[in-house]
VEXTI-633802 format. One record per residue: residue number from 1; residue in three letters; x, y, z of N, C-alpha, C, O in turn. Coordinates in Angstrom, 1 decimal. Layout:
<sites>
SITE, NUM, ALA, X, Y, Z, X, Y, Z, X, Y, Z, X, Y, Z
...
</sites>
This chain:
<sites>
SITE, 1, UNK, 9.1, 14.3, -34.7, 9.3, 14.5, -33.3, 9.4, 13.1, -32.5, 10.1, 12.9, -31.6
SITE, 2, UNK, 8.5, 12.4, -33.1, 8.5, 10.9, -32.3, 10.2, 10.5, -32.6, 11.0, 10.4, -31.6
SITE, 3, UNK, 10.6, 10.4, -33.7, 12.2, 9.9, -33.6, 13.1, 10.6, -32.8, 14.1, 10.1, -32.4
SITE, 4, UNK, 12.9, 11.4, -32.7, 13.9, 12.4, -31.5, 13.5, 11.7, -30.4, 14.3, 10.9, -29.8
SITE, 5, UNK, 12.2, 12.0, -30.1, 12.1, 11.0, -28.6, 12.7, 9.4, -28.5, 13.4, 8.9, -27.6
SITE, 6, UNK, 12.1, 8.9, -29.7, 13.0, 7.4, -29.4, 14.2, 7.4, -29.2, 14.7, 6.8, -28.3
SITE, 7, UNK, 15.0, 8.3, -30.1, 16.7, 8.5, -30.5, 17.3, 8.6, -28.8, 18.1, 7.9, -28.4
SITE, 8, UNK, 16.6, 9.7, -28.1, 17.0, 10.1, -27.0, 16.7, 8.5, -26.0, 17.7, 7.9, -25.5
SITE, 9, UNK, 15.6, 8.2, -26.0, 15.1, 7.0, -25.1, 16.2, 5.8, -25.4, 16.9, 5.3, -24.5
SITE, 10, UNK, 16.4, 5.5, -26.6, 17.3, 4.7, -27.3, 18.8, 4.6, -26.5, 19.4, 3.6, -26.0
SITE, 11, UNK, 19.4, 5.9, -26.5, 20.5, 6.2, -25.7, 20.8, 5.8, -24.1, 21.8, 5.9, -23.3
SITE, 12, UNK, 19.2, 5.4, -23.8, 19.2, 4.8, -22.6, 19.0, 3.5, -22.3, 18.9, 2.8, -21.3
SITE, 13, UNK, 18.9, 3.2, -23.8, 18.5, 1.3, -23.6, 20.2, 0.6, -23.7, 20.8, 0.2, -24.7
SITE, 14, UNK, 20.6, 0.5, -22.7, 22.4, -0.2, -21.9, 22.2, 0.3, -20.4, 21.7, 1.3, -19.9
SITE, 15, UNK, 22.6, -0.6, -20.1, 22.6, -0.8, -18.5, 24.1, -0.3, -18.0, 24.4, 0.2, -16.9
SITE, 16, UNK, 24.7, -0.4, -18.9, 26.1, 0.7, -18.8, 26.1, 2.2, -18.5, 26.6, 2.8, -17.6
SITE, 17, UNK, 25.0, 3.0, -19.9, 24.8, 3.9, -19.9, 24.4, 4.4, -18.7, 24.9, 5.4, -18.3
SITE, 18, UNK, 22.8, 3.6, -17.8, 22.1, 3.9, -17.2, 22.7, 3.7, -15.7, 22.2, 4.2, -14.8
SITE, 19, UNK, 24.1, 2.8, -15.6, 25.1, 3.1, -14.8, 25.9, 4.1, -14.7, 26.1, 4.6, -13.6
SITE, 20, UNK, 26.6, 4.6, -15.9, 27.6, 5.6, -16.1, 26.3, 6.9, -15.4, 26.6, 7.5, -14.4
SITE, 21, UNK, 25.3, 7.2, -15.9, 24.2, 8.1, -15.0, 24.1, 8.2, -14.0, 23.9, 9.3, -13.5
SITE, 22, UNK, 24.0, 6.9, -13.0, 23.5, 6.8, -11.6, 25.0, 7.0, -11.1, 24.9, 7.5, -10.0
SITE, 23, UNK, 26.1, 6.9, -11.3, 27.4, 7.6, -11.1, 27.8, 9.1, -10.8, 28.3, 9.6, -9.8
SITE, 24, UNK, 27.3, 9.6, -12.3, 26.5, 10.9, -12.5, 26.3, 11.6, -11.7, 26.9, 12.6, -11.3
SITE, 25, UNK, 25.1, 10.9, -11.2, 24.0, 11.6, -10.1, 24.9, 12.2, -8.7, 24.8, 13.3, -8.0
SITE, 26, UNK, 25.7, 11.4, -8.5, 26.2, 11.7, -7.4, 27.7, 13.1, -7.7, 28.5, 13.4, -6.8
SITE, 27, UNK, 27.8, 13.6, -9.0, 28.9, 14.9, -9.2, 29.7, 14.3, -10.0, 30.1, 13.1, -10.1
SITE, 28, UNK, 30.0, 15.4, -10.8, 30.9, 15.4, -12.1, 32.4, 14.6, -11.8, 33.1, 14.8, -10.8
SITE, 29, UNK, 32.7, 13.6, -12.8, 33.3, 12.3, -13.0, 34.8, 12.9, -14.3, 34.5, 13.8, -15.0
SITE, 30, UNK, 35.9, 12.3, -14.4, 36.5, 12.0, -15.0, 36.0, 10.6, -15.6, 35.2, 9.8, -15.0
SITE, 31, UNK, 36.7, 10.3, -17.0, 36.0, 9.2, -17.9, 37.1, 8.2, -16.9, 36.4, 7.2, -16.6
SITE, 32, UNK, 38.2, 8.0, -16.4, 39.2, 7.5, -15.5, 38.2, 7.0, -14.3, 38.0, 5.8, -14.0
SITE, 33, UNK, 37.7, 7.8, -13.7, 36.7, 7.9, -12.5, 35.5, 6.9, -12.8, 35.1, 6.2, -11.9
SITE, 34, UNK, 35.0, 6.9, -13.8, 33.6, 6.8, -14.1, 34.2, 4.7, -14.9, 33.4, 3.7, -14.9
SITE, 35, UNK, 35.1, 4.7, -15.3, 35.4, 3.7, -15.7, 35.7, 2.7, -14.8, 35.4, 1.5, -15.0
SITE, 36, UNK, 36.5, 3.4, -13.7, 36.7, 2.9, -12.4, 35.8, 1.9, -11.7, 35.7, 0.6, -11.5
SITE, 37, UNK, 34.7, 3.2, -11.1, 33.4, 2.8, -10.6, 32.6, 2.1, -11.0, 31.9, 1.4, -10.3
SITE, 38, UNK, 32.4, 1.9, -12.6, 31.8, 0.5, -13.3, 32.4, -0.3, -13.5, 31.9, -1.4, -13.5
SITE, 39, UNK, 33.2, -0.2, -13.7, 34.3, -1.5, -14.1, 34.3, -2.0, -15.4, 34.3, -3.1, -15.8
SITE, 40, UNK, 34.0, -0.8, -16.0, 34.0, -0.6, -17.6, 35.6, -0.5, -17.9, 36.3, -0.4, -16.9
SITE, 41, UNK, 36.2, -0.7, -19.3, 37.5, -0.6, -19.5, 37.2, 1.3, -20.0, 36.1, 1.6, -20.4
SITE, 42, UNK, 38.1, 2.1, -19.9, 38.3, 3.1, -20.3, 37.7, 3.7, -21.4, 37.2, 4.9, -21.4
SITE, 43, UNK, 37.8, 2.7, -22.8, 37.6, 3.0, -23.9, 35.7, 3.1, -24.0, 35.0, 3.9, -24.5
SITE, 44, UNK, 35.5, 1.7, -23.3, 33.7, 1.3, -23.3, 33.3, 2.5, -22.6, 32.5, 3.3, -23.2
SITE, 45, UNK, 33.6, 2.7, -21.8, 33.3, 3.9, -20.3, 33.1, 5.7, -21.3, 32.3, 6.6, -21.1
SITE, 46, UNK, 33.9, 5.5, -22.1, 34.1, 6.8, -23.1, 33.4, 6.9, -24.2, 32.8, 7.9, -24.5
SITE, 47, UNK, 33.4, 5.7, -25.1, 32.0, 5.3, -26.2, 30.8, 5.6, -25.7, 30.3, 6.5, -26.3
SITE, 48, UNK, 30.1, 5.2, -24.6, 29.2, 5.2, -23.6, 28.5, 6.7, -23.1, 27.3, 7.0, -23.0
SITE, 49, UNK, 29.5, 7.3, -23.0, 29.7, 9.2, -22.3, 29.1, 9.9, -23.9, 28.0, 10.5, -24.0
SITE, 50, UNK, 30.1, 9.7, -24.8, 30.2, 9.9, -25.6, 28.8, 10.2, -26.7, 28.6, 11.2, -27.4
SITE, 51, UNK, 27.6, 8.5, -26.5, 26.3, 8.5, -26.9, 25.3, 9.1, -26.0, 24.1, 9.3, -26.4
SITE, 52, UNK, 26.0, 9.4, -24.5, 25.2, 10.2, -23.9, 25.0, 11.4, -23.8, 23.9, 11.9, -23.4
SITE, 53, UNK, 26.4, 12.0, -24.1, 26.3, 13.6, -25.2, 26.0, 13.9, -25.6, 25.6, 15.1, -25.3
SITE, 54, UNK, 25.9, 13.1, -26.8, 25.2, 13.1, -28.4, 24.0, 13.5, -27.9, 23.4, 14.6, -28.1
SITE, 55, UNK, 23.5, 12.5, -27.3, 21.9, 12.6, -26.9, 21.6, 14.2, -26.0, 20.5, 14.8, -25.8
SITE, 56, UNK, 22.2, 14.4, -25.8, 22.1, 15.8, -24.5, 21.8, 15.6, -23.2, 21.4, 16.6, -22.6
SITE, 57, UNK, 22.0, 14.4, -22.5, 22.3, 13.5, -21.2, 23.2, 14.2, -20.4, 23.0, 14.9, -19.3
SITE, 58, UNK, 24.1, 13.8, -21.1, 25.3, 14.5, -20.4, 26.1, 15.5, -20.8, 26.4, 15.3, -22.0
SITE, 59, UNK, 26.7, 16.5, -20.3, 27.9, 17.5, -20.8, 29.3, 17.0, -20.2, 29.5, 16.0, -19.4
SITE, 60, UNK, 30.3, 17.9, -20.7, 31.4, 17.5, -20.4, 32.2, 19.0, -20.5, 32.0, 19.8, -21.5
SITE, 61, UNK, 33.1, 19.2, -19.7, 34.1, 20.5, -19.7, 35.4, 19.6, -19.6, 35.6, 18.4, -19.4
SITE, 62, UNK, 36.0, 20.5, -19.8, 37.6, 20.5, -19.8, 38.3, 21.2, -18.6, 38.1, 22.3, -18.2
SITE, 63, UNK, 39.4, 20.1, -17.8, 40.2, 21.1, -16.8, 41.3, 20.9, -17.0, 41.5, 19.8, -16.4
SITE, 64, UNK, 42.2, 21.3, -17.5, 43.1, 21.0, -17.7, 43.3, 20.3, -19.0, 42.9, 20.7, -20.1
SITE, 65, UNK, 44.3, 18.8, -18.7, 44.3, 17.8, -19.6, 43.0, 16.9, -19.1, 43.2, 15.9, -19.7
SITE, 66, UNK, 41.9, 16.8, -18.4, 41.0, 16.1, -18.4, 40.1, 16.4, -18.7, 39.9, 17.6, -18.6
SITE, 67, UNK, 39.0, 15.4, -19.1, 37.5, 15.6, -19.1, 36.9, 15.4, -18.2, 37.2, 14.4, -17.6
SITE, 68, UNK, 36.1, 16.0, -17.9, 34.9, 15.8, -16.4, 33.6, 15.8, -17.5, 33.3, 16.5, -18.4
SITE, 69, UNK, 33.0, 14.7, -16.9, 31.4, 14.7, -17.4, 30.7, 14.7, -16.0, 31.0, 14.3, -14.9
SITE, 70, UNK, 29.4, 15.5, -16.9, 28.7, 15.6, -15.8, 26.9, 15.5, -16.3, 26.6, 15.5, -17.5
SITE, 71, UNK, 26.2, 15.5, -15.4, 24.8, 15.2, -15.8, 24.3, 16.6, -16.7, 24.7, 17.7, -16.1
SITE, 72, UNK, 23.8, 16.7, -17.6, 23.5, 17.7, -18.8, 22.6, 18.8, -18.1, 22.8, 20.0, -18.0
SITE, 73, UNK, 21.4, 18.0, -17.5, 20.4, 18.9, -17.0, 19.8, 17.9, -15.6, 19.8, 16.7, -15.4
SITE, 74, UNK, 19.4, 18.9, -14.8, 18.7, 18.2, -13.3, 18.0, 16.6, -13.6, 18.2, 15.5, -13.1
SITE, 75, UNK, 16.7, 17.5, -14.9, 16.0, 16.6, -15.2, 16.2, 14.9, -15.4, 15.5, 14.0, -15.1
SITE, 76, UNK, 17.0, 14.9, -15.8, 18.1, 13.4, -16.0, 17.5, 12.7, -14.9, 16.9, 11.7, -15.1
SITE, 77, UNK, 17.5, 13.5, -13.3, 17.3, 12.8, -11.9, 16.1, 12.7, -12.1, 15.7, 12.0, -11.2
SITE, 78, UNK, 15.1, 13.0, -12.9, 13.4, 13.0, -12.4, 12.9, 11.6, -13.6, 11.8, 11.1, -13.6
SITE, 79, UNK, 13.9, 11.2, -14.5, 13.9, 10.6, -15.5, 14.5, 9.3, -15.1, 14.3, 8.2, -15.5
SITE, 80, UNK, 15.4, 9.6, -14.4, 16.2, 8.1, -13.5, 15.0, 7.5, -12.7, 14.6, 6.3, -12.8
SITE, 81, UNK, 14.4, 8.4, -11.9, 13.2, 8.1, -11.0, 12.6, 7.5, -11.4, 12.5, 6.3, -11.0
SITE, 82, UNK, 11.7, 8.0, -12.5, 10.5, 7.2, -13.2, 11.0, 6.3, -13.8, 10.2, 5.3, -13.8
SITE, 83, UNK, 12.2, 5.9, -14.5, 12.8, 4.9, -15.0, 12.5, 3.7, -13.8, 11.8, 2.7, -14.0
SITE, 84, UNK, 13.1, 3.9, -12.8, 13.0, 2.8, -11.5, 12.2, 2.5, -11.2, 11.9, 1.4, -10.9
SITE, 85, UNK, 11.3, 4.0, -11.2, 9.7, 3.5, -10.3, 9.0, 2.3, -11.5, 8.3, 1.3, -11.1
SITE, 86, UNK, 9.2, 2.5, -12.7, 8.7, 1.8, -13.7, 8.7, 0.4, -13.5, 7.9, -0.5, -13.4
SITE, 87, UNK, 10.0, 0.7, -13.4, 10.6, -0.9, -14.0, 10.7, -2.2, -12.5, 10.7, -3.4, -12.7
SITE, 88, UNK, 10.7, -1.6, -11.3, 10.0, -1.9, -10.4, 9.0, -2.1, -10.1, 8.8, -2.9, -9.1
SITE, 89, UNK, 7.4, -1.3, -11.2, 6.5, -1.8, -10.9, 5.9, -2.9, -11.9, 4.8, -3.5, -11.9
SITE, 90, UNK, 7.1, -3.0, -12.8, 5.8, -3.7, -14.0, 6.9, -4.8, -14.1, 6.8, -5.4, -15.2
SITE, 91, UNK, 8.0, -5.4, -13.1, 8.8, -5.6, -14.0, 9.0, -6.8, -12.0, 9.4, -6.3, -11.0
SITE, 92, UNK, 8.5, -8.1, -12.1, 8.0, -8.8, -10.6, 9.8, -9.3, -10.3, 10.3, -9.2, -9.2
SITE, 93, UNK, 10.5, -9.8, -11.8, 11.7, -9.3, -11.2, 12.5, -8.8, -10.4, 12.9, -9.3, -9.4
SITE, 94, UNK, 12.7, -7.4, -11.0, 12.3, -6.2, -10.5, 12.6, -5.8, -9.4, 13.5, -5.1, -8.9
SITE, 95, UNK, 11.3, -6.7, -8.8, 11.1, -6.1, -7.3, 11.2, -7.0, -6.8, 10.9, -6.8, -5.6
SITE, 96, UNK, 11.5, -8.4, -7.0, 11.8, -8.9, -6.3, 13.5, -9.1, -5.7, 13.9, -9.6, -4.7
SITE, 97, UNK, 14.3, -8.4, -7.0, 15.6, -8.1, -7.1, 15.9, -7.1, -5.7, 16.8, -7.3, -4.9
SITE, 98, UNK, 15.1, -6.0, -5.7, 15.4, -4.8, -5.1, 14.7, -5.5, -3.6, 15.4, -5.2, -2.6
SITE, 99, UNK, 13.8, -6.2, -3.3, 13.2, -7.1, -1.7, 14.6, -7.6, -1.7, 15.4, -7.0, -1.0
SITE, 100, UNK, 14.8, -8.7, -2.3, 16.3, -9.2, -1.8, 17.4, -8.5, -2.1, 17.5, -8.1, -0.9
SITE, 101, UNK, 18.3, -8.0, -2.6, 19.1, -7.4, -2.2, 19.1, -6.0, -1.8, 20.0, -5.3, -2.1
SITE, 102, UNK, 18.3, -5.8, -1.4, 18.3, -4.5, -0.7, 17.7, -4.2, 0.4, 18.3, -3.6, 1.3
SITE, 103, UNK, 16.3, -4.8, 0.4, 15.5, -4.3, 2.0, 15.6, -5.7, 2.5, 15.6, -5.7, 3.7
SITE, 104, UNK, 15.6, -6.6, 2.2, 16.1, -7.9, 3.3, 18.0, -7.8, 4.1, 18.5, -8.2, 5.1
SITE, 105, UNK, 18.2, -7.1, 3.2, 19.6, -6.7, 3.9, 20.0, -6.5, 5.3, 21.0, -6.9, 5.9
SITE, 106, UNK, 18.7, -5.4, 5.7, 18.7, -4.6, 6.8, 17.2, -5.0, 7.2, 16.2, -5.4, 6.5
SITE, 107, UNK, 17.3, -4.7, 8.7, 16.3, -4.7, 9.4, 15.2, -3.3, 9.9, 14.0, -3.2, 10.3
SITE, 108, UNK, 16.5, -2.3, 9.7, 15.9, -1.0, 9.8, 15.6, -0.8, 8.8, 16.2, -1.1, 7.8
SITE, 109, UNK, 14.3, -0.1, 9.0, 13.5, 1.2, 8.0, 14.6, 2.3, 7.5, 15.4, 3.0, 8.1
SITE, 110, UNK, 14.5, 2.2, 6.2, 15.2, 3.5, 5.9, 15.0, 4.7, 6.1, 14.2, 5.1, 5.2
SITE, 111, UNK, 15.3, 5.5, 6.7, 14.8, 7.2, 6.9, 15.0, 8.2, 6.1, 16.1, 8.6, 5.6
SITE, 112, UNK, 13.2, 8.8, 6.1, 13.3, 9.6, 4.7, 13.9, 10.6, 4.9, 14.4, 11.1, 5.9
SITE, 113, UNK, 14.1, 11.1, 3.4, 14.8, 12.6, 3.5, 14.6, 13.6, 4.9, 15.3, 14.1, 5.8
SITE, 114, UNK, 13.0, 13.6, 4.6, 12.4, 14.7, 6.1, 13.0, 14.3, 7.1, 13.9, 15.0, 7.7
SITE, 115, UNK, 12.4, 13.1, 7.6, 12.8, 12.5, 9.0, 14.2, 12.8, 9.1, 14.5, 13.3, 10.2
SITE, 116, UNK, 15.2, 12.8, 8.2, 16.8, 12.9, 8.2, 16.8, 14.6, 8.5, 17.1, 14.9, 9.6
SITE, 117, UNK, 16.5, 15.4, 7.8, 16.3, 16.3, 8.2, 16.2, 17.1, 9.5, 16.8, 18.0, 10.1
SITE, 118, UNK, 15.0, 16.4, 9.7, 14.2, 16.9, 11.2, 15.6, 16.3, 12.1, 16.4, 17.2, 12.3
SITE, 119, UNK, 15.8, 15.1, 12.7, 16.8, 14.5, 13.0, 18.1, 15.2, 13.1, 18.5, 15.5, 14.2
SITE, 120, UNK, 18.6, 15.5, 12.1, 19.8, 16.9, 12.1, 19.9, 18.3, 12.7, 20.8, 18.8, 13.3
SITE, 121, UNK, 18.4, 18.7, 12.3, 18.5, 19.7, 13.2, 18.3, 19.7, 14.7, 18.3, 20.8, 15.3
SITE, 122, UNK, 18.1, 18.4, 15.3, 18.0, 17.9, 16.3, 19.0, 17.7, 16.8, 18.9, 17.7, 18.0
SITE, 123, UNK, 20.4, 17.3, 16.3, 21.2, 16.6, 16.3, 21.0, 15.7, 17.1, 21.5, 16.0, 18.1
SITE, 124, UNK, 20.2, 14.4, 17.1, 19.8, 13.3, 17.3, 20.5, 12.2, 16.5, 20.4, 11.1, 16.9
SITE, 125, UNK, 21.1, 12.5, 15.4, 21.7, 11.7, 14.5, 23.2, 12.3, 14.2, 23.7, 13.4, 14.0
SITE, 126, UNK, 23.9, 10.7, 14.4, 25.3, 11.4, 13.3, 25.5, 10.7, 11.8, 25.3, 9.5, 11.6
SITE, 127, UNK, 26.0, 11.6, 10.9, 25.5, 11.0, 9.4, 26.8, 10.5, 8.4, 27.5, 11.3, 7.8
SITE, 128, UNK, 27.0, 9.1, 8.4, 28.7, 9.1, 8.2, 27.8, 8.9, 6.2, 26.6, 8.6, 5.8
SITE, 129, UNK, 29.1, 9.3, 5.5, 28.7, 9.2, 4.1, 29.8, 7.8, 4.0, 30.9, 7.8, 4.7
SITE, 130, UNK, 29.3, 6.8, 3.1, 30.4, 5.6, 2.8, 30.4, 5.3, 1.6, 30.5, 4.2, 1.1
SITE, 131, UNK, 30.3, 7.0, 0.8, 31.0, 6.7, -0.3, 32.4, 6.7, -0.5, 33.3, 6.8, 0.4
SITE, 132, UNK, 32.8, 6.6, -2.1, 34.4, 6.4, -1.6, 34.8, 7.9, -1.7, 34.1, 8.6, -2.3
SITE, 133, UNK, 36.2, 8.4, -0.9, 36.0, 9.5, -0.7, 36.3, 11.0, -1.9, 36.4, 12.2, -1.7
SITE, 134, UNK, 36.4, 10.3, -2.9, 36.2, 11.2, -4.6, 35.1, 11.8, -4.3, 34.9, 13.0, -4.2
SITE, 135, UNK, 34.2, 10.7, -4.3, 32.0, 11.2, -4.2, 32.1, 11.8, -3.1, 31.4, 12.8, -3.3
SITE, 136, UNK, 32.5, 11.9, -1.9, 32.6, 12.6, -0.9, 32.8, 14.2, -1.4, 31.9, 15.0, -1.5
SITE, 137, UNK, 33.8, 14.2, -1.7, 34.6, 15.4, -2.1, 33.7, 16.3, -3.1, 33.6, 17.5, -3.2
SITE, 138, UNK, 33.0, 14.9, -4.1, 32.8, 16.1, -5.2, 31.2, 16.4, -4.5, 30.7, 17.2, -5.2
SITE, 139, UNK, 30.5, 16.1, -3.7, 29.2, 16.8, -2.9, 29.0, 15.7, -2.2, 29.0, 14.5, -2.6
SITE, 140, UNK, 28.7, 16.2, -0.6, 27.9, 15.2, 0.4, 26.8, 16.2, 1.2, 26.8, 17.4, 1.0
SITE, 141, UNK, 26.0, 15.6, 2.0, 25.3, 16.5, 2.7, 26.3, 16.8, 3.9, 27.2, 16.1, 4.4
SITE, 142, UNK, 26.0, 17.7, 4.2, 26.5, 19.0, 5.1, 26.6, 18.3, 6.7, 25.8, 17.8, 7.5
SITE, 143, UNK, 27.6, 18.4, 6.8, 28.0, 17.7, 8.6, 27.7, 15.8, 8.4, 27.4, 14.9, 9.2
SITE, 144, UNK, 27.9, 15.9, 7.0, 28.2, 14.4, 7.2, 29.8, 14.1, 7.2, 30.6, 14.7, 6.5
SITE, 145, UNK, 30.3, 12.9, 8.5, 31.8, 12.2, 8.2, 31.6, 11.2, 6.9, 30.8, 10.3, 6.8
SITE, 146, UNK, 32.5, 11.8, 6.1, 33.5, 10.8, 5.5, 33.9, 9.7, 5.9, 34.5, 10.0, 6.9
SITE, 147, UNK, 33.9, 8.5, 5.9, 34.2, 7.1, 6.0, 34.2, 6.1, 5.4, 33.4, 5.3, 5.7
SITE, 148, UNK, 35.1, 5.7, 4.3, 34.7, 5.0, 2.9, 33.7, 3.7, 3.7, 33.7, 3.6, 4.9
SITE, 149, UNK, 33.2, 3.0, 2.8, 33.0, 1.4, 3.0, 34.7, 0.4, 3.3, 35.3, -0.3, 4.1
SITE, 150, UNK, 34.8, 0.7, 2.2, 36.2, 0.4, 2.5, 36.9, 0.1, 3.7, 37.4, -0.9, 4.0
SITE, 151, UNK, 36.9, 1.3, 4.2, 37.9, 1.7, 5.3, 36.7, 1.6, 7.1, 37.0, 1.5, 8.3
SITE, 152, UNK, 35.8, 1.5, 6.8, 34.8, 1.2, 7.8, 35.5, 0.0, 8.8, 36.2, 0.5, 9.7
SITE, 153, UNK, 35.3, -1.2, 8.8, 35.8, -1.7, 9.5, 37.2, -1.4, 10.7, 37.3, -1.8, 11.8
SITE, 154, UNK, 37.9, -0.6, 10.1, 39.3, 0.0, 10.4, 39.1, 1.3, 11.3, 40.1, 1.5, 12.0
SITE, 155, UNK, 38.3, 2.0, 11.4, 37.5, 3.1, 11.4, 36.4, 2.9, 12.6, 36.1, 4.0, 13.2
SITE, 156, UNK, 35.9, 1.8, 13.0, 34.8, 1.5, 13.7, 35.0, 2.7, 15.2, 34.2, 3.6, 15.6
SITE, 157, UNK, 36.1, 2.4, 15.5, 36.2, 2.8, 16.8, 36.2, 4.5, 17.2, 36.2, 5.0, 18.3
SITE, 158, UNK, 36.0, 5.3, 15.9, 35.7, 6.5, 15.8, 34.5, 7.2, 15.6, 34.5, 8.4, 15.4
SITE, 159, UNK, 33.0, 6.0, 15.6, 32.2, 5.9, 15.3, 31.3, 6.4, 16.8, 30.9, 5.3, 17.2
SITE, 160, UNK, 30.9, 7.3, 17.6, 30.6, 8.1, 18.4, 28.9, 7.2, 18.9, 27.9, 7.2, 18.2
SITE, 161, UNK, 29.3, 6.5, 20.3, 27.9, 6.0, 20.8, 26.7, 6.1, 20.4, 25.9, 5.3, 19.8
SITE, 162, UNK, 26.4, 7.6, 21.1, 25.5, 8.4, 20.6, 25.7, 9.4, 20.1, 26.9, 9.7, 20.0
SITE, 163, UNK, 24.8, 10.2, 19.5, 23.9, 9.5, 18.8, 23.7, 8.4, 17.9, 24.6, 7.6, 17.6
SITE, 164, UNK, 22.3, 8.5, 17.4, 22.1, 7.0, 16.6, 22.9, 7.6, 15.6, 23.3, 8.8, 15.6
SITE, 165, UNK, 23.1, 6.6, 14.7, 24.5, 6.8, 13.2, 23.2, 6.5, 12.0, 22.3, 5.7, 12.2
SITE, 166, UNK, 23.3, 7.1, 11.3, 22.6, 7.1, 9.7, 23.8, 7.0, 8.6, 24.6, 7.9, 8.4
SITE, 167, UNK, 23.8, 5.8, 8.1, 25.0, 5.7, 6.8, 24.0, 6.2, 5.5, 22.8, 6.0, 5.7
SITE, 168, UNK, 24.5, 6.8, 4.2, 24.4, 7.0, 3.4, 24.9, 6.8, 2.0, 25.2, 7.9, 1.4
SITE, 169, UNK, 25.0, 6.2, 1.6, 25.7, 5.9, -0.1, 24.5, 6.7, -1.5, 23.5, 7.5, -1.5
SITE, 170, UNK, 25.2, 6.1, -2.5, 24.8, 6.5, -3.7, 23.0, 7.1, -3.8, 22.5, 8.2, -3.9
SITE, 171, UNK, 22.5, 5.7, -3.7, 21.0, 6.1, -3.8, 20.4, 4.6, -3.9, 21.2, 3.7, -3.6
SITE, 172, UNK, 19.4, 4.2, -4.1, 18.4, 3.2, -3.9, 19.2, 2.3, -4.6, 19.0, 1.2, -3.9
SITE, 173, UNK, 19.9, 2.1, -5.3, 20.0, 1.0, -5.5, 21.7, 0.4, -5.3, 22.3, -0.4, -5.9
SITE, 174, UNK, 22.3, 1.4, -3.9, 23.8, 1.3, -3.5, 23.8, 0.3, -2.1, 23.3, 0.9, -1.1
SITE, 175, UNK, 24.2, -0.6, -1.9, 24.2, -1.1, -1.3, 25.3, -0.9, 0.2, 25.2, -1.6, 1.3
SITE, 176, UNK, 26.2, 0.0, 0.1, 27.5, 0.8, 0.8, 26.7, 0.2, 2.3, 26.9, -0.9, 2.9
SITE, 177, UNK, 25.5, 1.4, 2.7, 25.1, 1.5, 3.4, 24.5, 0.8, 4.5, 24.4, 1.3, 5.7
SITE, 178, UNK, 24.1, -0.3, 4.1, 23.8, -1.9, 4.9, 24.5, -1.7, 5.4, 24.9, -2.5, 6.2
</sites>
């Protein structure tokens, strides 16, 4: 039993893999898509999917002539978690990686899920998503605008006074949203 668990854990020791995941997270990917967004060549991006399969990480269907991969089971997301929370706490790196490039970035507090929540039903907030607009498409939260990062600059002037604006990207460690 202990080799199963390593075998599985094993498949997560590449920073590729544990990219091609946090990809993942955000809805089912073509290997074209997923190679894109890392800047993996095609073939690495597919080797990659491929050991995360194996492992039962990830699944994959067929539509057509393509492959869509997608995260295997929920769990993956509760395992990415403690993965970060980990390696952030034991790891002075780590955290000092995620202080500077991430919360020195910005001066605002980031707002939790709840507070976003509460906020919406208030409509107190407007919630642009800046991912690119594929991740859009394939799930966002609900009455959020579309607005790549990309295209933001170009876009500013459609960006509504009030209310206050909440950007959103990937997840903790996506930078879009600064």
């Amino acid at each position: 039993m202990f080799g199963y668990l390593a075998e599985t854990a094993g498949v997560l020791a590449s920073p590729s893999r544990i990219e091609l995941l946090d990809l993942l997270a955000q809805g089912e990917r073509s290997v074209e898509d997923l190679s894109e967004a890392s800047r993996l060549s095609i073939a690495n991006a597919s080797q990659h999917l491929q050991q995360l399969r194996r492992a039962g990480v990830v699944s994959r269907r067929r539509k057509g002539r393509q492959i869509l991969y997608d995260l295997a089971d929920e769990r993956v997301l509760d395992l990415m978690a403690i993965l970060r929370g980990m390696a952030e706490a034991n790891h002075a790196s780590a955290q000092r990686t995620v202080d500077h490039g991430y919360h020195a970035r910005d001066p605002l507090a980031p707002v939790t899920r709840d507070e976003l929540k509460e906020r919406l039903t208030r409509r107190s907030v407007r919630l642009i998503d800046v991912r690119p607009e594929i991740e859009y498409r394939a799930a966002h939260i609900p009455g959020a605008l579309s607005i790549p990062v990309i295209a933001l600059s170009e876009r500013l002037e459609e960006l509504p006074k009030r209310p206050q604006i909440v950007a959103y990207c990937r997840g903790p460690y996506c930078v879009m949203a600064y």
